[in-house]
NUKOLVEX-130683 format. One record per residue: y negated, z negated, x of N, C-alpha, C, O in turn. Coordinates in steps of 0.05 Angstrom, whole numbers, padded with zeros to 5 digits, always signed. Last residue first. Layout:
N
YZXYZXYZXYZX...
# end
This chain:
116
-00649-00293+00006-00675-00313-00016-00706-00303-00013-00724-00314-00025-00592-00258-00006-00621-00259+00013-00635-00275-00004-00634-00272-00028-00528-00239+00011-00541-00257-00013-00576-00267+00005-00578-00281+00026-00493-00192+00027-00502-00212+00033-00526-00217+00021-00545-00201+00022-00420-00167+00028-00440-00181+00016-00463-00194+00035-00456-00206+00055-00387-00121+00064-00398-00144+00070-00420-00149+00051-00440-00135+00055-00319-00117+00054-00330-00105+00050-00356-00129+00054-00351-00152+00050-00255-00098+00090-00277-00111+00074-00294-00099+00073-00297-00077+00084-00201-00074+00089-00213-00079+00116-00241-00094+00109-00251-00103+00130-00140-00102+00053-00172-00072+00060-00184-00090+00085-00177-00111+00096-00077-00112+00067-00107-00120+00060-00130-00100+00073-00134-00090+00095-00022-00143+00034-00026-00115+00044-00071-00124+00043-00085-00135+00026+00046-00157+00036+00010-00170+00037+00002-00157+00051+00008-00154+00075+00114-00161+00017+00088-00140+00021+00060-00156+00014+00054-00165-00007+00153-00209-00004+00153-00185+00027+00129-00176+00028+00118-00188+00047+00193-00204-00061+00187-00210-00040+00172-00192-00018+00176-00168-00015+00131-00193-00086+00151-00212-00080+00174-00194-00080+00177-00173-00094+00070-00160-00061+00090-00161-00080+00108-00187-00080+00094-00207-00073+00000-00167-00067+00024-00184-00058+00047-00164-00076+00043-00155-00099-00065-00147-00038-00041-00137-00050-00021-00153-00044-00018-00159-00020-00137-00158-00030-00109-00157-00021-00092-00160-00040-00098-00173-00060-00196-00140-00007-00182-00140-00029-00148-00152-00012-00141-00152+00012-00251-00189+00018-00232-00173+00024-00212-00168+00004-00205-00188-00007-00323-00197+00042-00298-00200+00016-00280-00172+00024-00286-00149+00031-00358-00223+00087-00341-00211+00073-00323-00205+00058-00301-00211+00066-00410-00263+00059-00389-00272+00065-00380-00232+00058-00387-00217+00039-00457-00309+00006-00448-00294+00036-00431-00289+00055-00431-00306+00073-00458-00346-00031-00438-00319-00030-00434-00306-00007-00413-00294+00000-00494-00376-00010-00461-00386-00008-00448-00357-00006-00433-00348+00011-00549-00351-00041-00533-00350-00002-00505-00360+00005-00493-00352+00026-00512-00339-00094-00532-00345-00087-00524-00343-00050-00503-00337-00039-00523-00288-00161-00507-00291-00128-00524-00309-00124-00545-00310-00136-00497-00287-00223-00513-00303-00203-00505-00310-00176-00489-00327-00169-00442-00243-00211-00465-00249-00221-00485-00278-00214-00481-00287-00192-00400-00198-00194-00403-00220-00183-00432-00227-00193-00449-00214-00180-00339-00171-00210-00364-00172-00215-00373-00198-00215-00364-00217-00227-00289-00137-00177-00305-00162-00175-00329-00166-00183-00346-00167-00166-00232-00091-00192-00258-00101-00192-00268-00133-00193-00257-00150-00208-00190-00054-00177-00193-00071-00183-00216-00073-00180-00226-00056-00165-00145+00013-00195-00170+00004-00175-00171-00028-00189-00158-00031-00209-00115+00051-00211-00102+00036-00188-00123+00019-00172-00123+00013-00148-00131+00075-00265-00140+00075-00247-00133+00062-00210-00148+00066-00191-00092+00048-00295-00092+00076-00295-00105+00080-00264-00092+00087-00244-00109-00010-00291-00073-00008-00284-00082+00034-00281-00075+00044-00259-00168-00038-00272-00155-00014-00277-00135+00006-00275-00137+00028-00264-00187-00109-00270-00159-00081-00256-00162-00074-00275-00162-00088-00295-00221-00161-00248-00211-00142-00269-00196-00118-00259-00198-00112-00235-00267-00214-00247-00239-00203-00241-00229-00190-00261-00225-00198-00285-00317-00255-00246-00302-00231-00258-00280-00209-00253-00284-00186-00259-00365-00300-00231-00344-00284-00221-00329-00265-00241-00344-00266-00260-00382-00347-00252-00406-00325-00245-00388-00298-00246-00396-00278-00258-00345-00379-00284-00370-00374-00296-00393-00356-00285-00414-00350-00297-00328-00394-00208-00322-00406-00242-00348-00395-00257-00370-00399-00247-00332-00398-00154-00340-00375-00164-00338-00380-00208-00347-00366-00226-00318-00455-00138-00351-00449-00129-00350-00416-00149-00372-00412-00159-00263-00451-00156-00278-00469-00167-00307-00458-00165-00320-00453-00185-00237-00391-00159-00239-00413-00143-00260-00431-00154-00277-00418-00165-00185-00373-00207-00213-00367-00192-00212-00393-00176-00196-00411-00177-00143-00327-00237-00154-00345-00223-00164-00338-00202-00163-00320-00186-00112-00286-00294-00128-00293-00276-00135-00323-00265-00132-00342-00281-00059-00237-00325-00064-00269-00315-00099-00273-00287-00101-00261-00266-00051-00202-00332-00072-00188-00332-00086-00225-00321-00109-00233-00315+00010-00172-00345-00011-00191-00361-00041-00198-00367-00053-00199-00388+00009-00154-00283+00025-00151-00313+00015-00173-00330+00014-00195-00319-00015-00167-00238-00016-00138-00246-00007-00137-00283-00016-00122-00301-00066-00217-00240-00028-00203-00239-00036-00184-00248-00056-00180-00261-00116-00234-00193-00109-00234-00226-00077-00210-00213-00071-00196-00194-00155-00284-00166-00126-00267-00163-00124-00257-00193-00129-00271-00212-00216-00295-00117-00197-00297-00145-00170-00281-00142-00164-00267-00123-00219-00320-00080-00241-00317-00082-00225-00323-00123-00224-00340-00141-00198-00366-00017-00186-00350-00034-00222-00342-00063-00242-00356-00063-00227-00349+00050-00220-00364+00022-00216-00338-00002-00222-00314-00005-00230-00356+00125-00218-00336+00098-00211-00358+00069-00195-00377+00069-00276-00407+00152-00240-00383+00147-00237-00367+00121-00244-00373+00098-00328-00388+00184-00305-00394+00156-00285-00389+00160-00275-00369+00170-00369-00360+00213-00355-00381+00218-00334-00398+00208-00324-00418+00219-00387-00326+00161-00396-00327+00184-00382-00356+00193-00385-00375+00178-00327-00325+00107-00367-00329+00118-00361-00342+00144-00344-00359+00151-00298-00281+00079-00302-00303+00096-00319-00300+00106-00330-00280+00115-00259-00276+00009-00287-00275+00030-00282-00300+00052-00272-00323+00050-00215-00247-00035-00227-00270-00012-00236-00265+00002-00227-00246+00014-00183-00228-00088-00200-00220-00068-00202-00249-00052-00192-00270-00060-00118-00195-00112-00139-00214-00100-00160-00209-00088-00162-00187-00076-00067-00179-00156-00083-00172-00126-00108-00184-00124-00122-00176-00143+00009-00189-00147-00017-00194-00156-00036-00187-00136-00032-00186-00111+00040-00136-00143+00050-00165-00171+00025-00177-00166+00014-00176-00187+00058-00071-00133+00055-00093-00134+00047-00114-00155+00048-00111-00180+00095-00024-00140+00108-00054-00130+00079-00077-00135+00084-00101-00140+00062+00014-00149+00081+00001-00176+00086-00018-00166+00083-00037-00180+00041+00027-00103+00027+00018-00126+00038-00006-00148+00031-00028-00158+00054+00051-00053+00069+00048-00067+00057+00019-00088+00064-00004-00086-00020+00090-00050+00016+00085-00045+00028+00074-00059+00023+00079-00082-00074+00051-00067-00061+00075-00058-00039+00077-00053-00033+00054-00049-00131+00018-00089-00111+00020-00083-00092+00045-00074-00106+00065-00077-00193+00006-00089-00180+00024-00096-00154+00022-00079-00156+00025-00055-00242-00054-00110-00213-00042-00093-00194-00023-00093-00172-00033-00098-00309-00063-00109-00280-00046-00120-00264-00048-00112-00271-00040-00089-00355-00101-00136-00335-00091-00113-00320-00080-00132-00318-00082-00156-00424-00106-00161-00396-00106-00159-00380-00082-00147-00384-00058-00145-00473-00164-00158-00462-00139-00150-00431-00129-00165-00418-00145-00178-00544-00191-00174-00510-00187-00188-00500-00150-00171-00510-00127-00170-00577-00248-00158-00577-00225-00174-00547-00221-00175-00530-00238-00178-00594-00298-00150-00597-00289-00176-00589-00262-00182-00592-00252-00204-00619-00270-00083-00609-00295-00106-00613-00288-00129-00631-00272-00134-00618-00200-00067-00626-00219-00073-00614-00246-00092-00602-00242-00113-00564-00164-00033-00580-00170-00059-00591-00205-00060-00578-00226-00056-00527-00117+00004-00556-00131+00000-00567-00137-00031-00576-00120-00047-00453-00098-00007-00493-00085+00005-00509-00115+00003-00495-00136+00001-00402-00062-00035-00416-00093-00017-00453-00084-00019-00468-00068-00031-00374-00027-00047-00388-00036-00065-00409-00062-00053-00427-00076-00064-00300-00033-00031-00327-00006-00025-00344-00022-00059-00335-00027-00081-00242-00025-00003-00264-00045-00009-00289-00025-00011-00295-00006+00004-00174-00005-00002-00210+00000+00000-00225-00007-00015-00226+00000-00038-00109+00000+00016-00131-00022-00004-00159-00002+00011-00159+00010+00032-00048+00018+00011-00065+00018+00022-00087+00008+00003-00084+00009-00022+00024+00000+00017+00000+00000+00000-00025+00000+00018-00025-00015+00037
# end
């Protein structure tokens, strides 16, 4: 499976972006796909996950009520709509792919960054 992140850029506090993840290859296998960002000196966090089948979602506490997680099963693409940004958000965000067993598959990111 191949992943691409594309939608990052520059935006002021308060404001609102959104990511994509276009997926590629062997598609059908997978079972959930995610995002997570890591800020300048961070480790990698989990951001959200939603399943391919159902459509099940989870978020991280700091993104609750701004965040938005969504897949287009036709489209092989996912989405992050990310609304009241603030400087926390800052951070590259990365898509990633799980099957069970075996396959964690991850785009190369994409870089947010939240300006006051």
């Amino acid at each position: 499976v191949q992943l691409v992140e594309s939608g990052g850029g520059l935006v002021q506090v308060g404001g609102s972006l959104r990511l994509s993840c276009a997926a590629s290859g062997s598609t059908f296998s997978i079972n959930v796909m995610g995002w997570y960002r890591q800020a300048p000196g961070k480790q990698r966090e989990l951001v959200a996950t939603i399943t391919t089948t159902g459509g099940r979602t989870n978020y991280a506490d700091s993104v609750k009520g701004r965040f938005t997680i969504s897949r287009d099963n036709g489209k092989n693409t996912m989405y992050l709509q990310m609304n009241i940004l603030n400087a926390e958000d800052t951070a590259v965000y990365y898509c990633n792919a799980k099957s069970f067993p075996g396959m964690d598959a991850w785009g190369k990111g994409t870089l947010v960054t939240v300006s006051s």
